[in-house]
N, C-alpha and C positions, 0 to 999 in steps of 0.2 A: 228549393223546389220540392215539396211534398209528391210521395209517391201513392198515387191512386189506392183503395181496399184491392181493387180489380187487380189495377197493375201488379200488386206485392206477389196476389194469389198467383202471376203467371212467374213472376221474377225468381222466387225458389225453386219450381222444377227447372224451370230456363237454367240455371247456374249449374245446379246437379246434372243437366244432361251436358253442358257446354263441360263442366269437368270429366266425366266417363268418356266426351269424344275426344279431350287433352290427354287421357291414359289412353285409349285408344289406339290413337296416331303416333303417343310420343314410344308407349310402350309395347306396342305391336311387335316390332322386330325382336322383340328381348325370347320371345315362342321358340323363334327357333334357332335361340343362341345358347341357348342350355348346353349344348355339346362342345361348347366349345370349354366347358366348366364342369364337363363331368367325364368318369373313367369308367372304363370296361376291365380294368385290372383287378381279376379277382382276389389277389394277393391282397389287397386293401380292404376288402368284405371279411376277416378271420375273424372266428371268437377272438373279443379282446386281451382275455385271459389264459387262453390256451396254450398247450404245448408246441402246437405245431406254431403258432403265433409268435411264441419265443424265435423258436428257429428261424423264423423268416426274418424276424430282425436280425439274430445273429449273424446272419449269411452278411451283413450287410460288411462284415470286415472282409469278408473275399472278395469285395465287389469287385476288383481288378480279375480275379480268375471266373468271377461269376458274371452270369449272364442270361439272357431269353433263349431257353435252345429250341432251334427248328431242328428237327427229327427227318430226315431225307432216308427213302427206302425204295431202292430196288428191286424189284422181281422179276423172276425171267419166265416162263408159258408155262411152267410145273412139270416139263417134261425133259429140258437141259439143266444145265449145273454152271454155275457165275464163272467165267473164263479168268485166270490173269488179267488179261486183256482189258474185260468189261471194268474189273478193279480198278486198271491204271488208268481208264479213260473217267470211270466217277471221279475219281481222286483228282484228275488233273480238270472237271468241271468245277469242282469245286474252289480248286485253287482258285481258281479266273475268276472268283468274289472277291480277292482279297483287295481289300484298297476301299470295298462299297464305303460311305460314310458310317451305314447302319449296324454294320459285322464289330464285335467285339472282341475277336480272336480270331485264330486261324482254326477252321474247321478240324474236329478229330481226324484220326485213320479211320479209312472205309475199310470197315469187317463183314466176310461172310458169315452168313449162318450156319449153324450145324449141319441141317440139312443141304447145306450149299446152293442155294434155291434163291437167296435175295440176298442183298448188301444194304447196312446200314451209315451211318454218318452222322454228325451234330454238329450243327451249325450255328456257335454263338455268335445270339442280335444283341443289340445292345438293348437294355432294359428300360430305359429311360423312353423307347420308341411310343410314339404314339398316334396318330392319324397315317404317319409314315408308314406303320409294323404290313398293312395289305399289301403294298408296293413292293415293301420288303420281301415279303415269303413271296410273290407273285415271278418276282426277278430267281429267288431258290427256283421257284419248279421249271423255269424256260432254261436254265443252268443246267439242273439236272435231265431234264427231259431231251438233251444233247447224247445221252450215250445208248448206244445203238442196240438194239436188240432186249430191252428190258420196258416194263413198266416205271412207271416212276412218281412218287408220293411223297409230300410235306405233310407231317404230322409233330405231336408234342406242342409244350403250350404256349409256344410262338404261332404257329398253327390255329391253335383253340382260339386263341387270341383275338388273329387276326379274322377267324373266319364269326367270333362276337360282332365283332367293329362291323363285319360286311352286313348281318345281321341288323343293327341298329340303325344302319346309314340310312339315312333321310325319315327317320321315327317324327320327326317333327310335321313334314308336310304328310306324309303317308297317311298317317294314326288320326293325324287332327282334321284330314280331309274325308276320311270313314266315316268317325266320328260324328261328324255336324253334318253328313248329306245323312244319315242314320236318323239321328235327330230331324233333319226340316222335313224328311220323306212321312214320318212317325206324325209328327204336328200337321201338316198338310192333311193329310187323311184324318186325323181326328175332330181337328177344330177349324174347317175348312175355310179358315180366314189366311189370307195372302199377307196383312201388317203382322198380325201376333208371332207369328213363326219365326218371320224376320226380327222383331226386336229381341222376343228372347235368346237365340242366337247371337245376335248382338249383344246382347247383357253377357251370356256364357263367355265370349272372346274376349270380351273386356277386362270382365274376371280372371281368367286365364293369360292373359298380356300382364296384367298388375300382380298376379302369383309370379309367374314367370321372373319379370322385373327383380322382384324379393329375394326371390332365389337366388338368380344370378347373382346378385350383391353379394350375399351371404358364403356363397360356395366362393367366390373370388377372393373371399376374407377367410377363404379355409374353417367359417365355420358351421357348413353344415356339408357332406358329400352327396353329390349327383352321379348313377350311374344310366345305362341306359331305360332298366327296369324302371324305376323310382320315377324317370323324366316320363317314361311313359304313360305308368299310374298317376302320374299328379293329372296330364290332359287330361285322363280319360275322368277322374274325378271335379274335376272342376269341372268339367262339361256335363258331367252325370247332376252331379250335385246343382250347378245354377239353375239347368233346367227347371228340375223339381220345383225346388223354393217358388221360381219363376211361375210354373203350371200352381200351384198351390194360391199362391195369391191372386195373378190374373184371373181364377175362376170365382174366385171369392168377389171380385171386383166386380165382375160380370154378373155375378147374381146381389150384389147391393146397386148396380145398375138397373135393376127388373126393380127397383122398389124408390129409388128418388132418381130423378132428372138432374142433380146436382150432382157432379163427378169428383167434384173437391171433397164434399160429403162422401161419396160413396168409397172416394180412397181412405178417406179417414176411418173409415167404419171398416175397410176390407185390410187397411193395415193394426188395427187396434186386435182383432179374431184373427188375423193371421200372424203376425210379430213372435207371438211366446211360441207357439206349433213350431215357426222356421227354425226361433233363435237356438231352444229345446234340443230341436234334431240338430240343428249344426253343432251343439252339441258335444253333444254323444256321439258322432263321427269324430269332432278334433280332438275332443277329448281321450276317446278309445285311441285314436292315432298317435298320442304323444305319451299310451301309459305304451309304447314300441321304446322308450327312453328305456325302459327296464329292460330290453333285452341286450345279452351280452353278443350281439353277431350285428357290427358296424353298419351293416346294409337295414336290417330291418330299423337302427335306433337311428336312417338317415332319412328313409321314410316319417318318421313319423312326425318332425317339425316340418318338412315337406308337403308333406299332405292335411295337413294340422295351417297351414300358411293360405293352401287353395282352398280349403272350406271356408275359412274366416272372407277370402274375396268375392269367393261366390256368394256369401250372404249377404255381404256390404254390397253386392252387385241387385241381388235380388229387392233389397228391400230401399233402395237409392235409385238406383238408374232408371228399373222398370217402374217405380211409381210415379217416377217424375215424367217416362216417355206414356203412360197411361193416362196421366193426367193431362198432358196437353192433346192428346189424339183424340181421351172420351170413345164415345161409344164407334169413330173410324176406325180405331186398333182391330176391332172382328171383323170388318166389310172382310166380305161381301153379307156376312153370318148376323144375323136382326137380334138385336141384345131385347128379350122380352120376360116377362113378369111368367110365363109359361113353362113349363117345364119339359126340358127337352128331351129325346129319343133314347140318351142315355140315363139319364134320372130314370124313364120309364124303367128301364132295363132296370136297375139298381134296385126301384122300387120293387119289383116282382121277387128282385134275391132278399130282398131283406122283408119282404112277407112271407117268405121259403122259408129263411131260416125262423123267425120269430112262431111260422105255424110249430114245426116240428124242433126246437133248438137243443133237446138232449139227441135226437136222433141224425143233427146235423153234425152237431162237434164231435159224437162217437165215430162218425163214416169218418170224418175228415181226420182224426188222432188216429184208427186204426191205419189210413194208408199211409202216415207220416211213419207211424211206428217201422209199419211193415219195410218204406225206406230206408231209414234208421239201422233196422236191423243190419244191413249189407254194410255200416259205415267201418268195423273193423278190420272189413278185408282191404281197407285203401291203406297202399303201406308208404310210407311216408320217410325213408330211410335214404330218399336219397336216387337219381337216375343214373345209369349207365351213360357213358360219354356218348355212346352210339343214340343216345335219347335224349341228350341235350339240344340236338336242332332237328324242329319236326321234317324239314327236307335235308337229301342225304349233303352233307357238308363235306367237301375235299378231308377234311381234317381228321374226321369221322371214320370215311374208306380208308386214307394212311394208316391210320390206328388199329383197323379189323386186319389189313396187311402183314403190318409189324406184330402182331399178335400173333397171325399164323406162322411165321418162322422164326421170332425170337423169342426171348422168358415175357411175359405178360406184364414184368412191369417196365422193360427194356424201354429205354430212351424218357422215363420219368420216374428216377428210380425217388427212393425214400430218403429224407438227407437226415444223417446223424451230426451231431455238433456236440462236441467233449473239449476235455482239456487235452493239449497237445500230449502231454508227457504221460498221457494212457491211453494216449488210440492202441497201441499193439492189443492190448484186452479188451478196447472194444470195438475193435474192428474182429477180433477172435468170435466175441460173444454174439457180434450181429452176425457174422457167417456160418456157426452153426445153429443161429435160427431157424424153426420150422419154418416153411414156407421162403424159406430167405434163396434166390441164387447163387448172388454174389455182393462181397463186400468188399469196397473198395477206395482207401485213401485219393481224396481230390484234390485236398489244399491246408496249409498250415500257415496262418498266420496269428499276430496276438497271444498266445499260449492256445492258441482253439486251433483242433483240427475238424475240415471236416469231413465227411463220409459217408461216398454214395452206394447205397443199397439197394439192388435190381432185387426186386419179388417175382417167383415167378408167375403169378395169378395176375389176371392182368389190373392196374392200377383202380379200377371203378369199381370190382367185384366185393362183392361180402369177404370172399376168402381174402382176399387183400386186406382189409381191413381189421380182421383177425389176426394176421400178420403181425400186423403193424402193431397191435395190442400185444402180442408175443414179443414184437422185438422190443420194447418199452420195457415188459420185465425182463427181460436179459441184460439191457446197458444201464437203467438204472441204477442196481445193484454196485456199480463195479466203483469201489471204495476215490473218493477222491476226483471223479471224471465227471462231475456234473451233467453225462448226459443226457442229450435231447435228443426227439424224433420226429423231423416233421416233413414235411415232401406234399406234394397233391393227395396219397389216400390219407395220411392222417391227418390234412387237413379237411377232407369230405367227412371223416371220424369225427373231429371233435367239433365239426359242425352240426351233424346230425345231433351228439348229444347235446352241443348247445342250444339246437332248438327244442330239444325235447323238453330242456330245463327252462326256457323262454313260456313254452307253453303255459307250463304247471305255473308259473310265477305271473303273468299276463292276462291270460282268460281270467279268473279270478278278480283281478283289478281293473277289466272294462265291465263283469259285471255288476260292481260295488258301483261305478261311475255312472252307471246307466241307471243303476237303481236310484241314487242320490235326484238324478235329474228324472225323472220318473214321478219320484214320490214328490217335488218339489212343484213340479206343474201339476200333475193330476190330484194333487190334497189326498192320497191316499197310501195305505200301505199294501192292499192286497191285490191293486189293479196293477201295480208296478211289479210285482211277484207275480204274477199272472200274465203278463205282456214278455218278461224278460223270460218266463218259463219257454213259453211258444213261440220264440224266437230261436231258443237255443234250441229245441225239437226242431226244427227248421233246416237249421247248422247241422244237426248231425243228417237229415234226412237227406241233406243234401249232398254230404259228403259220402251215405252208400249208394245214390245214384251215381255221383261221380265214379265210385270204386269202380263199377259196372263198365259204364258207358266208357270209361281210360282205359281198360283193361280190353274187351270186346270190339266197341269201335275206333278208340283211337290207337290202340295199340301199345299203353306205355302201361311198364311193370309194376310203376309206382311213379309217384313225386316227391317233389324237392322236398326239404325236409323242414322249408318255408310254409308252403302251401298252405296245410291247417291251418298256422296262425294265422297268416292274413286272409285266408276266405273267413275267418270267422270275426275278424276285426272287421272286416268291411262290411261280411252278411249281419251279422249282430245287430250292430250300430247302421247300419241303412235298411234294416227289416223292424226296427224299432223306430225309425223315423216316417214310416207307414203308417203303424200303430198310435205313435202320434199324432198325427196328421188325424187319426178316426177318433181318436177317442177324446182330442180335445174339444172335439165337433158333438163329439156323442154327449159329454157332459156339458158342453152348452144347449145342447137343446134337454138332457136330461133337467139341467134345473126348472126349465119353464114349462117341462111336459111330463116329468116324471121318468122313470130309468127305462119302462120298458119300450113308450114312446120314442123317447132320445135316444135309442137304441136303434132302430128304424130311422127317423130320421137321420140321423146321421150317417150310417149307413147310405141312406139312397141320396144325402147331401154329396159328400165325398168320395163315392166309387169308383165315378166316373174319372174324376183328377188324377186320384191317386192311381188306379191301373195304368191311365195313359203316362203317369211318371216313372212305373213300375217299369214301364212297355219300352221306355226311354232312356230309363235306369239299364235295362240289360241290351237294349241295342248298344250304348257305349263300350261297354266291359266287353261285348264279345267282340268290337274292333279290335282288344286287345289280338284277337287271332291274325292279325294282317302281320304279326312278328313273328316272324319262323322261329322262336324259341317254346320249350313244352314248357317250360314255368310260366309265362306270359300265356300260352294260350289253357293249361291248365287252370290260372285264377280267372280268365274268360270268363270260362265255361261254369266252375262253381260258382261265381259272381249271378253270371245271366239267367245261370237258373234258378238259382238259390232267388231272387229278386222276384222271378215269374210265381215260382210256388209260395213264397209270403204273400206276395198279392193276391194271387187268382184265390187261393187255401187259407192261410193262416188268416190272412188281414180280414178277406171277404168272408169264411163261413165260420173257424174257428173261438177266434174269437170274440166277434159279437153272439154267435149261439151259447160259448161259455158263458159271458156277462148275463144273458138273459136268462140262461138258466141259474146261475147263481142270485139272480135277483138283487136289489140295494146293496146286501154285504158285499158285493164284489168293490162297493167304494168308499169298505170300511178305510179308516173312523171317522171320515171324511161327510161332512151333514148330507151329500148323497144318499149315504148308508142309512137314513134316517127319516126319509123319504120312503110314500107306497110306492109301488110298481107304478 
């Protein structure tokens, strides 16, 4: 039995949307099983190659002495002194753990402080702990909070740990429920249609169920790592990213709808103008994401096949699912909103800016480069070296108060000291050379096994500080030196040390090779070499302009000294590559109507074609990212923030006034050597 012309034309989207609703349903659950495949264990995110990296492996022959220590700290009202008494009563709280499943050892001696003012303790958990590590430290502080007449605090990075884990607990429904009411609140008010909102949404989920899926595979195969960050950033990009693609084409579909009654036609025509613009930008996003392979810091090179994984789905989503559920709705996908040959209230809008900018276009690009600049200006006061523990979680964290506690009456780097790892038969000289380190407290033999010993060094600065890490560079030249000892230094600050410089060296090696990526795909759509130089220019203007607003507004309103030493690179992996996928979006619009009207015509046009989409993907694009803020972490809500804005000022600035006044002021050449370029105005 022959299949009808009719029949076939329905039978393709039918299959396509009957497969999206089988990944749908089959791979729906897989969203929020990421966690159960990814770690919060910062010990697993080191420079690859690092010192402090080395150590942490090495440690791994004590692992019978080594362990997760909780840090337990009593204080008494600052106006008594710690009794006997109170002594033998922590001491015998602490006993009453022994036997937990989770405990490693038997906790130290409780020592006073100098000032006699609070009492300390260590509490090794077993390292291996992991959804368990909250319960764990939660049973420490009901333990400790038994002896009478004192405060009482769990800190150190059992502690830090567990209070990540509490942190990240339920990222999957929280993040992803922001997210999409952000998005359908955004679509609602823009394109006042009840279907469209719903399907793209539905295309976004799908895409993000089938990322998801991938992942899990992958990480379950140990070959890519998941932490909570990374699980986060993929939602929020696969749901930033589908949208887009999604708004990009449905409007296009909607205005080849104003010119034939045929819907099969009009998807054919709105996917042929739309295909290269999506495939382009998706791009330059996975692509930018996967030159993070080049960085030597585990977490960023975990991102970037991660993230590189949900862009590829959100496009396969965008350009598959929604053409086939567009196809069978036809012009009911906008009910209540009348699909017509007219041009609507935002085109009007559009219209009027791109007769703005084309009257005046040197005096438009000048206003709008003087205020980038003038933001720009402020971008090297954002110092990027790294936060203070007390600034890793935007609300105050048990962990956090522990740590300002123990700071106040013990050496600053007490209860995470610095671990040195030598050969056994010269710790005497280097356990000499670490103790009279500047900055050093105290040094002191932990454990000896293998021919290695190793060697815990209390700083007195406390562990997150500059001076600490100073330190830590001093006592590097003091034990390396010492003939035959091989050793090593590495502990929590030298590990925040050779993280910072590894990002620093990440940067210089990175930036570089998303912009050579961007430019190759660039010059490869656009047939040009000066529009691609010209687009990548005023993008990166963008990136820094947005990074001296951030200096500001982090410092002023949110109250943080600096950020992670992450931060730059990826607000600029993501602003780059999704502020050039704008850019795309206009100017492959611009040179299609450029060939049939001339450059300065198709300048205009296109402009008042695409304004309207592209802002409300902008609008959509940074309601995502700033979901990021529903994570009490400053790194998470840090890339928010330069994300969301960084996205509003390409749009509103860059996209809208900049660079169409530069093209029009530059006239044809700007699409040298490309037959544009050769072309009148």
């Amino acid at each position: 039995m022959r299949t009808s012309p009719r029949s076939a034309r329905w039978l393709v989207p039918a299959l396509l949307l009957a497969v999206w609703l089988g990944i749908g349903g089959s791979l729906g659950p897989y969203a929020g099983k990421l966690g159960e495949v990814s770690t919060n264990d910062q010990a697993a995110f080191l420079p690859r190659s690092a010192e402090s990296t080395r150590v942490a492996q090495a440690q791994g022959s004590f692992r019978q002495e080594e362990s997760l220590p909780a840090v337990v700290v009593w204080t008494t009202d600052g106006a008594t002194r710690v009794t006997p008494a109170e002594t033998a009563s922590a001491q015998a709280a602490l006993a009453g753990l022994a036997g937990r499943p989770w405990i490693a050892g038997s906790p130290s001696p409780v020592v006073a402080s100098r000032d006699g003012r609070a009492m300390q303790a260590v509490v090794p958990l077993n390292p291996a702990l992991g959804d368990e590590l909250p319960s764990a430290v939660a049973e420490i502080r009901e333990a400790g909070s038994r002896v009478a007449a004192t405060m009482f605090h769990v800190t150190g990075p059992a502690a830090t740990r567990a209070d990540l884990s509490e942190a990240f607990a339920g990222i999957d429904g929280l993040l992803l429920g922001v997210a999409l009411a952000a998005v359908l609140v955004i679509l609602l008010l823009v394109y006042r249609s009840v279907l469209l909102p719903l399907l793209i949404i539905m295309g976004a989920v799908f895409a993000l169920s089938l990322a998801c899926a991938i992942v899990y595979a992958l990480a379950s195969a140990d070959l890519v790592r998941v932490d909570g960050q990374v699980q986060g950033i993929l939602s929020i990009l696969v749901i930033g990213a589908a949208t887009d693609y999604a708004l990009l084409l449905t409007a296009r579909f909607r205005e080849e709808l104003g010119h034939v009654d045929d819907r099969y036609a009009a998807m054919r025509a709105a996917l042929r103008q739309s295909c290269g613009p999506v495939v382009a930008s998706a791009g330059t996003v996975a692509l930018g994401l996967l030159a993070l392979f080049l960085s030597d810091l585990t977490n960023n090179r975990a991102l970037g096949p991660v993230g590189a994984i949900g862009i590829v789905c959100a496009v396969a989503s965008a350009l598959t699912f929604l053409p086939a559920a567009l196809v069978l709705l036809g012009r009911r996908a906008y009910w209540p909103a009348h699909v017509t040959t007219s041009g609507s209230s935002a085109a009007g809008v559009w219209s009027r800016i791109a007769t703005l900018v084309s009257g005046a276009p040197r005096r438009v690009w000048a206003m709008a480069l003087a205020g980038l600049l003038a933001c720009a200006a402020f971008a090297p006061a954002l110092h990027s070296g790294g936060v203070p523990l007390d600034e890793i979680f935007v609300n105050e964290a048990p962990s956090v108060t522990g740590q300002k506690e123990l700071g106040r009456h013990f050496p600053g780097g007490a209860g995470n000291p610095a671990v040195v790892i030598a050969a056994a038969d010269r710790q005497t000289q280097v356990r000499e050379r670490a103790a009279g380190t500047q900055g050093v407290d105290s040094a002191v033999v932990r454990g000896e096994k293998d021919g290695l010993v190793r060697i815990d060094v209390v700083l007195k600065d406390p562990v997150d500080s500059a001076a600490a890490k100073r330190t830590v560079v001093r006592l590097r030249g003091a034990v390396h030196p010492v003939p035959g000892a091989g050793a090593l230094v590495g502990g929590y600050t030298a590990q925040a040390h050779d993280t910072q410089k590894t990002a620093e060296r990440d940067r210089e090696v990175i930036v570089p090779v998303v912009l050579a990526i961007i430019l190759v795909i660039l010059v490869a759509l656009l047939r040009s070499l000066v529009m691609p130089l010209l687009l990548v220019s005023t993008v990166a203007l963008n990136f820094f302009a947005t990074l001296g607003v951030s200096a500001l507004v982090f410092r002023h309103a949110f109250g943080f000294s600096g950020t992670d030493s992450s931060v730059p690179l990826y607000g600029f992996v993501f602003l780059v590559a999704l502020g050039v996928d704008y850019n795309i979006f206009l100017m492959s619009r611009v040179r299609e109507e450029s060939l049939r009207h001339g450059v300065r015509e198709g300048v205009v046009r296109g402009l008042t074609a695409t304004g309207g989409v592209i802002t409300s993907a902008g609008v959509v694009l940074a309601a995502t990212f700033a979901a990021l803020g529903v994570i009490p972490l400053a790194f998470l809500v840090q890339i928010a923030f330069i994300v969301a804005f960084g996205v509003l000022l390409d749009t509103l600035v860059v996209r809208s006034l900049l660079v169409p006044a530069l093209v029009l002021d530059i006239g044809p050449a700007a699409w040298w050597p490309g037959r544009l370029s050769r072309r009148p105005s």
